[in-house]
KEKELUM-349899 format. One line per field, with one value per residue (C-alpha): residue number from 1; x, y, z. Coordinates in pm, 1 decimal, always signed. Example, Ala and Ser with C-alpha at 12.3 -4.5 7.8 and 13.67 -1.06 7.14 Angstrom:
BEGIN
filum (1/2);
east (+1230.0/+1367.0);
north (-450.0/-106.0);
up (+780.0/+714.0);
END
This chain:
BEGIN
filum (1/2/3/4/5/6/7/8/9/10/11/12/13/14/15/16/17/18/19/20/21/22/23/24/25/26/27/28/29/30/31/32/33/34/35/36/37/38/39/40/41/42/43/44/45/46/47/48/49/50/51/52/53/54/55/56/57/58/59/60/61/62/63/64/65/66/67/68/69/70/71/72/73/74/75/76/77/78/79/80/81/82/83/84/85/86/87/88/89/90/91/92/93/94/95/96/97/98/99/100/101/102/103/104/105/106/107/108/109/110/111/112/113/114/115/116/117/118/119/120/121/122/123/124/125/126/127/128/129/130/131/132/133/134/135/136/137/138/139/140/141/142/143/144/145/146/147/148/149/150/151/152/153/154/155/156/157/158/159/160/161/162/163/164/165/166/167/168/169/170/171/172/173/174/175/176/177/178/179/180/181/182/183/184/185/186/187/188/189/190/191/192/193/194/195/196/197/198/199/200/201/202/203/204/205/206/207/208/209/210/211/212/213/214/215/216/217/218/219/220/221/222/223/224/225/226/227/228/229/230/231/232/233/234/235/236/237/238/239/240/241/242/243/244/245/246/247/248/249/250/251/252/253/254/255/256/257/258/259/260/261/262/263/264/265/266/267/268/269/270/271/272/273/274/275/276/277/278/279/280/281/282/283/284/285/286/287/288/289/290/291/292/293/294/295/296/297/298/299/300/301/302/303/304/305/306/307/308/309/310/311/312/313/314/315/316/317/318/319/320/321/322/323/324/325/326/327/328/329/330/331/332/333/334/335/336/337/338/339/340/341/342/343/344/345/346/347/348/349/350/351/352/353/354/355/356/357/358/359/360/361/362/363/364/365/366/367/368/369/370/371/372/373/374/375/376/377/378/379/380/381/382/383/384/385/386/387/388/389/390/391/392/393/394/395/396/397/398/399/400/401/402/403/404/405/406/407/408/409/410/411/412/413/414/415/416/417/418/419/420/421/422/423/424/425/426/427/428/429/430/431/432/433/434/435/436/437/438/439);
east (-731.7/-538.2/-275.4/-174.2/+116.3/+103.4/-262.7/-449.6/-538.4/-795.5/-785.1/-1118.3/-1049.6/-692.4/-632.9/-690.5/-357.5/-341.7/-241.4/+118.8/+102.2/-70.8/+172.5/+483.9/+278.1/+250.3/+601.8/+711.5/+489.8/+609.6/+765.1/+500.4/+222.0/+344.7/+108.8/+196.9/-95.3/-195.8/-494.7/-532.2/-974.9/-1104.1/-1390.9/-1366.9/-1329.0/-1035.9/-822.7/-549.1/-518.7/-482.5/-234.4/-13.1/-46.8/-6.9/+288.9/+437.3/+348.4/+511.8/+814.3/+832.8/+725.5/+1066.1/+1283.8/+1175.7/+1270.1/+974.6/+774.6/+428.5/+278.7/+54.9/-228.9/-406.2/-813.8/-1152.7/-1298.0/-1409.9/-1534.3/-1233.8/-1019.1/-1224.3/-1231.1/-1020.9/-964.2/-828.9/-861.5/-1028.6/-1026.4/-1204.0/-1101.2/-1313.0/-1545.1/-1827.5/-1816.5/-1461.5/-1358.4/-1606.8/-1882.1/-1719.0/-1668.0/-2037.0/-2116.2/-1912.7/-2044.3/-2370.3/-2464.8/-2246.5/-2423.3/-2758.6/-2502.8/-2448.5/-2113.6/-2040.3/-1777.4/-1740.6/-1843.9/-2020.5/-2409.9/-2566.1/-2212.4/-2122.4/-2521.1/-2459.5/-2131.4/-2288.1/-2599.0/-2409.4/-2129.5/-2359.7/-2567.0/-2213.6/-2107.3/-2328.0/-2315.3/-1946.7/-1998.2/-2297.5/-1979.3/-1759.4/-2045.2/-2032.0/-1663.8/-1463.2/-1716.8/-1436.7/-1245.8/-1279.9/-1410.9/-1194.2/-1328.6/-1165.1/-1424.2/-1582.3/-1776.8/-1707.2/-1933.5/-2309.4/-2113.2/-1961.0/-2346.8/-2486.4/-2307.6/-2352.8/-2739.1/-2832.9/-2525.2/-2488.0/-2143.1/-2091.3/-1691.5/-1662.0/-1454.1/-1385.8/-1083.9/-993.6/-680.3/-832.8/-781.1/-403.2/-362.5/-493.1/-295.8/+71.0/-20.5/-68.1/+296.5/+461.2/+273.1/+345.6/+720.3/+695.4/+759.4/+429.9/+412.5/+369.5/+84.4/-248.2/-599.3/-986.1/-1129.9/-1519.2/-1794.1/-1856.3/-1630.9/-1536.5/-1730.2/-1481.9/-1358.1/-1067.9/-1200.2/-871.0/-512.6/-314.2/+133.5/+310.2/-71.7/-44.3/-385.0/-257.3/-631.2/-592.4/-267.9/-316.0/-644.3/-408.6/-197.2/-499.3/-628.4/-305.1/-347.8/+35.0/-24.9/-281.8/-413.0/-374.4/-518.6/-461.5/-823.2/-943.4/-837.3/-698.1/-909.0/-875.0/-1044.4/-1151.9/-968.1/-1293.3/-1472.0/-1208.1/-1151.0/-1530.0/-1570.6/-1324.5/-1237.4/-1039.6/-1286.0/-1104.7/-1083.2/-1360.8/-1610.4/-1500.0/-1763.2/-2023.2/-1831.1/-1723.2/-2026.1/-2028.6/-1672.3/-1622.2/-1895.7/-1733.1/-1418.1/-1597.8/-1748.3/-1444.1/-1286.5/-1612.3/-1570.5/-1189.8/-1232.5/-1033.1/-1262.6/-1103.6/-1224.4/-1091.3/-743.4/-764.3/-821.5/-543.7/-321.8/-422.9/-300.4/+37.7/+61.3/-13.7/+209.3/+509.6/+352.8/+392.7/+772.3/+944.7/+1251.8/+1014.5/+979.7/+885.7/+566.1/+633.0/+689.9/+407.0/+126.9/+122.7/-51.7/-328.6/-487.7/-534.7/-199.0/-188.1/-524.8/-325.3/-119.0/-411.8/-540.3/-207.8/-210.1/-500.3/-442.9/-154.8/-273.2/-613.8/-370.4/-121.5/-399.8/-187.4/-470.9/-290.0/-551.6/-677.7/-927.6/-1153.5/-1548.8/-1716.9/-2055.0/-2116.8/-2239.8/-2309.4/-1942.0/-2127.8/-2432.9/-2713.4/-2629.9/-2786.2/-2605.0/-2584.1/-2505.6/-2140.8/-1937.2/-1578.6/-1411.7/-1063.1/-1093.9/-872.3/-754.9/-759.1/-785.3/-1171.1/-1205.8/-1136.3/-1295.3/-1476.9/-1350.4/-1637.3/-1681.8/-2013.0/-2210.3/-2081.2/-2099.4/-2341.7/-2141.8/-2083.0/-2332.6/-2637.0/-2414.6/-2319.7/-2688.0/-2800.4/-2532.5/-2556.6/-2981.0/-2833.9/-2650.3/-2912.7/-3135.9/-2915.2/-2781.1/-3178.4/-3224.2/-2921.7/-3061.7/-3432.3/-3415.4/-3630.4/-3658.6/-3864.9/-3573.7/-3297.3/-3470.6/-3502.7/-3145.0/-3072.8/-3309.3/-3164.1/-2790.8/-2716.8/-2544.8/-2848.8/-3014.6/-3396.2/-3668.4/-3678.2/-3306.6/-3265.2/-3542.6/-3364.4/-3012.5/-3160.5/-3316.1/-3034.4/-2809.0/-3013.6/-3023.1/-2608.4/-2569.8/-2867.4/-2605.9/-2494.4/-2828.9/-3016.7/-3223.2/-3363.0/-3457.7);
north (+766.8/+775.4/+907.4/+833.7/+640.8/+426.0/+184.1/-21.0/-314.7/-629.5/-956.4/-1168.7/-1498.5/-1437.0/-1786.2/-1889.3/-2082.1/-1748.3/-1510.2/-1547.9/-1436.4/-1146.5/-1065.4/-1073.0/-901.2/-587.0/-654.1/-587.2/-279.2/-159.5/+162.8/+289.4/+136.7/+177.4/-62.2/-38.7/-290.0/-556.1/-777.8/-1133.2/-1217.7/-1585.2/-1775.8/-2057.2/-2304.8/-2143.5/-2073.2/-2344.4/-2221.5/-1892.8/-1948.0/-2106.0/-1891.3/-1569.9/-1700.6/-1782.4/-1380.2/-1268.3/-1431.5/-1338.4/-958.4/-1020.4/-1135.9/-861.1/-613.0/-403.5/-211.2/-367.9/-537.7/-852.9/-855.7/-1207.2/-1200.7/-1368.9/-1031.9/-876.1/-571.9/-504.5/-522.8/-323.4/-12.4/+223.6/+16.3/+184.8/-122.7/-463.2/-764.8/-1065.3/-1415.5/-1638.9/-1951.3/-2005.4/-2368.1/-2411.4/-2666.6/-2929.8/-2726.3/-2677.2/-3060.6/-3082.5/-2824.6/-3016.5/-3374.3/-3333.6/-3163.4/-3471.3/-3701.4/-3546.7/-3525.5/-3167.5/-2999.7/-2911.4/-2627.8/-2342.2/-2106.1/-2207.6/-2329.2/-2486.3/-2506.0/-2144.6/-2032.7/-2211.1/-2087.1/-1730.3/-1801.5/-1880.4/-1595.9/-1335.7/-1304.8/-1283.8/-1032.2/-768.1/-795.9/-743.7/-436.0/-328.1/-341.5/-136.1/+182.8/+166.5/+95.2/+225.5/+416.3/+556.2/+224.4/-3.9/-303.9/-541.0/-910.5/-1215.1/-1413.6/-1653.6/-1589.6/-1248.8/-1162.3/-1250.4/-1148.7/-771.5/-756.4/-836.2/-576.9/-307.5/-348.8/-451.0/-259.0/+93.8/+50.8/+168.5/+154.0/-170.4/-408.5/-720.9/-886.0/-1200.5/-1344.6/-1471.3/-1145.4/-1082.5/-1519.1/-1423.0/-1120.4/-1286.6/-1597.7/-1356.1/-1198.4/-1536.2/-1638.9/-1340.1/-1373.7/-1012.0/-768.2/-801.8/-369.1/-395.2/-575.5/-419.0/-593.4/-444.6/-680.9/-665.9/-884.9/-1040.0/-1214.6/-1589.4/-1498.8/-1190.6/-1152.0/-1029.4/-773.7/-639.3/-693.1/-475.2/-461.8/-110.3/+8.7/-161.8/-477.7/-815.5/-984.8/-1211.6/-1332.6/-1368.0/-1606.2/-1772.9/-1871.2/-1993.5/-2200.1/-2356.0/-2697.2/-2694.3/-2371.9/-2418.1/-2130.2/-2362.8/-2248.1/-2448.3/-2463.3/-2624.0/-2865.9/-2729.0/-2852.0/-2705.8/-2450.5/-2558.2/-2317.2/-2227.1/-2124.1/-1936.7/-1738.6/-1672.7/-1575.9/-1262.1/-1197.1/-1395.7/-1656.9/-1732.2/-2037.7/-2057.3/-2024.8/-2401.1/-2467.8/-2277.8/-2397.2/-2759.5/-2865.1/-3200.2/-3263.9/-3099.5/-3282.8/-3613.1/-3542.5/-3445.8/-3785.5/-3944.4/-3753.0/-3786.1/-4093.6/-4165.6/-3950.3/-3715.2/-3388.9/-3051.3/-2984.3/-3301.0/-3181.6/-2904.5/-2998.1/-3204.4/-2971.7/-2720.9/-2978.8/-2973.7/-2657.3/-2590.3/-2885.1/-2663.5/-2338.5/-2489.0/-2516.2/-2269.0/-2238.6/-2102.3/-1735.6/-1700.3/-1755.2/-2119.0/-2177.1/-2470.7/-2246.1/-2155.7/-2527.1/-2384.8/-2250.6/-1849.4/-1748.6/-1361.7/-1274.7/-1142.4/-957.5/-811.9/-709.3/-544.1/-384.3/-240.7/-92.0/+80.8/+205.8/+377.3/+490.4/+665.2/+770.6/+589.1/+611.4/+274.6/+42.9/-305.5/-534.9/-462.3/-593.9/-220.3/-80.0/-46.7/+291.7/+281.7/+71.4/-189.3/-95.3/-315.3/-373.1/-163.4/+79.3/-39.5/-416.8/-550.0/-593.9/-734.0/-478.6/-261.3/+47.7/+319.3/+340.4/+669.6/+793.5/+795.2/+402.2/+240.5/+408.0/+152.9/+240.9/+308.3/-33.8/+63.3/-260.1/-617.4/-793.6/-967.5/-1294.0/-1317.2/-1060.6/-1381.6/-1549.3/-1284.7/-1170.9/-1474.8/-1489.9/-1168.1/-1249.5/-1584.0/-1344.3/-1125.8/-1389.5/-1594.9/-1246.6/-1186.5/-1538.3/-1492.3/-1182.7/-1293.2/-1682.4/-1739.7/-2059.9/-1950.9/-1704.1/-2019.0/-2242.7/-2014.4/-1862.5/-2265.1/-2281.7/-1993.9/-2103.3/-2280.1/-2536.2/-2678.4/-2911.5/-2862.3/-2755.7/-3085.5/-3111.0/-2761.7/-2870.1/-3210.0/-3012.0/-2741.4/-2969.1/-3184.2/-2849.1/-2693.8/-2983.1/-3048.1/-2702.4/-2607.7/-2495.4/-2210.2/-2090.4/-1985.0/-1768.2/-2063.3/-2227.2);
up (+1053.7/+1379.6/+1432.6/+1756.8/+1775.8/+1489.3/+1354.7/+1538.1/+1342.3/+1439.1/+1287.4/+1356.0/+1282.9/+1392.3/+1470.3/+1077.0/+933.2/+713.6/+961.5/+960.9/+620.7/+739.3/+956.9/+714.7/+466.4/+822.6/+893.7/+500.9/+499.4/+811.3/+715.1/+462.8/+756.8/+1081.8/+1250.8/+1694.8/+1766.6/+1616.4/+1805.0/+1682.1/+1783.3/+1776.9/+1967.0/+2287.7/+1988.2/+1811.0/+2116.8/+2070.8/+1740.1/+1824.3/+2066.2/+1810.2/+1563.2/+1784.6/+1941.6/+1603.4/+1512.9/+1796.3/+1730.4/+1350.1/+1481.3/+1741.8/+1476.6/+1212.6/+1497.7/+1451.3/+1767.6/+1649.2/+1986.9/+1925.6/+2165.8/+2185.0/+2265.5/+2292.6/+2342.9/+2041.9/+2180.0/+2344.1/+2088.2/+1839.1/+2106.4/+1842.8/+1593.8/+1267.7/+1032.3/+1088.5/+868.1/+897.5/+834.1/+990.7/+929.8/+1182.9/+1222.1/+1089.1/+877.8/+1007.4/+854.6/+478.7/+467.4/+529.1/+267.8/-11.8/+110.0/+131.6/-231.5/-317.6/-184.4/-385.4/-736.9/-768.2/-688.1/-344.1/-286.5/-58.4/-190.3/-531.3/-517.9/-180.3/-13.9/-113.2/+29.9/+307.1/+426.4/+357.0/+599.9/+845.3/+776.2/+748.3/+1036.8/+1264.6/+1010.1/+1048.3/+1413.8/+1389.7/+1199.9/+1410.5/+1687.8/+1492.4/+1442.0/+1800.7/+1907.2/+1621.7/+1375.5/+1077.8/+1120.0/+748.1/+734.7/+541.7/+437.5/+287.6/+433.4/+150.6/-21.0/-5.0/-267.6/-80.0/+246.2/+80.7/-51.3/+316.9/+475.1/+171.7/+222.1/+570.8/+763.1/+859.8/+888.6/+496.4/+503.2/+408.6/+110.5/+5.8/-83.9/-348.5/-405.2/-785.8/-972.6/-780.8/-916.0/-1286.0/-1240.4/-1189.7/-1443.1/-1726.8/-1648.6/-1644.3/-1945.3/-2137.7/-1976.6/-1845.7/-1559.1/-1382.2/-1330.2/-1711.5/-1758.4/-1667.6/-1662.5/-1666.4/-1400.3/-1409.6/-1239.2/-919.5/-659.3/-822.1/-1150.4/-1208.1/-1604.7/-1724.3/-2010.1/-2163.0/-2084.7/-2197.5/-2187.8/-2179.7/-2259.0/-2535.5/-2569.0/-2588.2/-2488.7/-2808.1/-2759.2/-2407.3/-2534.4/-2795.2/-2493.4/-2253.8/-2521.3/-2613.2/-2340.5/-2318.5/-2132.4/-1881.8/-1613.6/-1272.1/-924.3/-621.7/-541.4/-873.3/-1130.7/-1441.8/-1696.9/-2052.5/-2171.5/-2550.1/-2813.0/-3060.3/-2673.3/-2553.5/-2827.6/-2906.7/-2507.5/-2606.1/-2228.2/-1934.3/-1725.1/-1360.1/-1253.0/-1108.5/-1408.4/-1485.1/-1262.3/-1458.3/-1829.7/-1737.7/-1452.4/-1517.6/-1561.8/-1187.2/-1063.7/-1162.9/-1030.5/-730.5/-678.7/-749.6/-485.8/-209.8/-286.8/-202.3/+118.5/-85.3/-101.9/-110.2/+242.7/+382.6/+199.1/+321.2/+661.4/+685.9/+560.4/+881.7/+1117.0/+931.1/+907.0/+1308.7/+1389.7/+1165.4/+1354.8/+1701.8/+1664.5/+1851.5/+1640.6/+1333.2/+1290.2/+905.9/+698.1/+654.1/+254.8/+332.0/+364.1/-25.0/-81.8/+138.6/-183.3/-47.4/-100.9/-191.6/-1.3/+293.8/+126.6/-124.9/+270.8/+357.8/+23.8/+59.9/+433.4/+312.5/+41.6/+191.7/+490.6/+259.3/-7.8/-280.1/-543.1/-691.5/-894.6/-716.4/-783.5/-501.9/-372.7/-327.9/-435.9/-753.3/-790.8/-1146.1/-1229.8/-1381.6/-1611.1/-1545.0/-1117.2/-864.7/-706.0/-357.2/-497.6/-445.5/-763.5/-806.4/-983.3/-1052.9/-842.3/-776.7/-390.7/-223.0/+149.0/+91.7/+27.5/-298.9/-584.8/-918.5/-1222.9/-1457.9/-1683.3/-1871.7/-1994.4/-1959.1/-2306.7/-2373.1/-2381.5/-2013.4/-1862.9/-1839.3/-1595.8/-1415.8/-1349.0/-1222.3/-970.7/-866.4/-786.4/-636.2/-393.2/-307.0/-221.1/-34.4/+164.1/+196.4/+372.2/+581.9/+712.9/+732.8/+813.8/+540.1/+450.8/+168.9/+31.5/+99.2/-138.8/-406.7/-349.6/-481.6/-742.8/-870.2/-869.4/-1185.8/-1038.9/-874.0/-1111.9/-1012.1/-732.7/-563.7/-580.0/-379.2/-164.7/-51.1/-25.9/+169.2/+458.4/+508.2/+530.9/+806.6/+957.0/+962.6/+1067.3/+1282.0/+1562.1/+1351.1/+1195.7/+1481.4/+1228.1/+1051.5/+1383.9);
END
């Protein structure tokens, strides 16, 4: 780590609407993290933003009164030169492409999201590919630096990098755990440093295995209270459908939100298509609530994290970033919920395969606490995924058309052959600029 005068820290992506959380999360940290340069990287295409959002961080940095200098770039290589910590936020084709990825498997009746089935492959091929050259950059420019993603879907993209990189420091990051994490306290109407949770899986198919208050287990009345539909676990991202009692119960562990798509397909898809069909997707939502949020970020009077920025849905994955910078740099050997290597954390998942997962942070890199075997309840799911992302990281890497199409047949939210064949030629197509490997 250097020690120079302080960390060097590079954002790629740094013209995302999350960055100003970023910031406050640096600026709260301060003292424990002094960070004396921060460099904010996008592309020709993100500039404006960029501007707008690094002039907003330099005036929250001003009004904090802390010494941390905000350097503004489009040259990645130059601000990587020394870098102690990079994290990357970014989406190669920005939101343009995810609206694509939802309307299009849509259009062909099977669910389109950004990172779950041919929208979530897709967003990985083209993620991937700019990915590994990034960390190809940093063996060269800033070899003991970590790598730290919150790019979706950081489970394909942590499992790109783990196999195909030589860069080996490298984790992912998920607000969904830190989200399942701060429901359970409310629920259980506790402190949240008192309740602790056994996170095991992959990233958006991660299970909460026990949960346990004062180290004391509460899983079954934390169950009783998710199946109750008085009660319901919400995320921003997704619709809070029910969970059915006798299911919940018999599942034993915590689904995230996101297995609704696995549990409750059909009832997803059709609000899906109602939504595709209103103009209402979550991409096109989402996109219109980035141009609110740079019109707010433009104004020069505003010098905070705007409260606004919580509808954005990623709330908390900033600060799970800032977390986890501070607590490598001051070997805090805390527990988070981390994307690492397995190395034997999961029973039945290769080694070098990325698994979502509570790990123990230290000065060495976040640390998997040992899990054993899945049960047998959840592990099928969990499998498949995990060869849906191993496939789909193989046809990033490769441009294998071959590998794409069975990446989709695998993922169970893609109804047949044909169907992934049909999806997968009109996605190449819509994003041909940004797949250079297919083409």
């Amino acid at each position: 780590m250097n020690k120079r005068n302080g960390l060097k820290i590079v954002t790629i992506g740094g013209g995302s609407s999350y960055t100003p959380e970023l910031v406050e999360g640096f600026i709260k940290r301060y003292e424990e993290c002094p960070i004396s340069e921060l460099w904010l990287v996008d592309i020709e295409e993100g500039k404006e933003k960029l501007e707008i959002v690094g002039n907003l961080a330099k005036r929250m940095v001003e009004k904090a009164g802390v010494p941390m200098v905000i350097h503004l770039t489009l040259n990645r290589k130059e601000a990587l030169k020394n870098a102690d910590f990079v994290t990357t936020q970014m989406r190669v084709g920005q939101l343009n492409a995810r609206i694509k990825d939802e309307k299009i498997p849509l259009m062909h009746g099977m669910i389109g999201q950004e990172t779950n089935g041919a929208g979530g492959l897709f967003k990985g091929l083209r993620t991937i590919p700019v990915l590994l050259e990034i960390a190809e950059e940093m063996q060269n420019l800033c070899p003991n630096a970590w790598l730290i993603n919150f790019t979706n879907p950081a489970g394909m993209v942590t499992e790109a990098l783990l196999r195909y990189s030589n860069h080996k420091k490298v984790v992912g990051v998920c607000n969904v755990p830190i989200n399942m994490h701060m429901t359970i306290a409310k629920l259980l109407d506790v402190d949240l440093n008192r309740v602790h949770i056994d996170f095991a899986g992959l990233n958006h198919m991660v299970y909460g295995l026990h949960v346990y208050v004062d180290g004391q287990e509460v899983t079954n009345k934390v169950l009783e209270y998710l199946a109750n539909p008085e009660i319901q676990m919400t995320m921003k991202n997704i619709a809070p459908l029910p969970w059915q009692k006798e299911f919940l119960l018999s599942l034993g562990v915590l689904p995230c939100p996101y297995h609704r798509y696995y549990y409750k397909t059909q009832q997803i898809l059709n609000e899906e298509l109602e939504a595709f069909k209103t103009g209402t997707t979550r991409a096109e939502v989402v996109k219109r609530l980035e141009d609110e949020l740079f019109d707010l970020y433009k104004d020069e009077n505003l010098s905070i994290k705007p409260p606004q920025l919580e509808k954005r849905g990623g709330a908390y994955y900033s600060d799970a970033a800032c977390s986890l910078i501070s607590s490598i740099y001051n070997d805090k050997k805390d527990i988070q919920v981390l994307n690492v290597r397995n190395n034997g954390s999961i029973q039945g998942i290769p080694n070098e395969s990325a698994v979502e997962v509570s790990c123990v942070v230290t000065k060495q890199g976040p640390i998997p606490i040992s899990i054993g075997e899945l049960p047998p309840e959840i592990n099928g799911l969990v499998q498949q995924i995990k060869s849906f992302e191993r496939v789909g990281a193989e046809a990033a890497v490769t441009g294998s058309y071959e590998k794409a199409l069975l990446a989709l047949t695998i993922n169970p939210l893609v109804p047949s052959d044909e169907a992934a064949k049909m999806v997968l030629d009109e996605l190449l197509q819509a994003h041909k600029a940004y797949l250079p490997k297919f083409f």
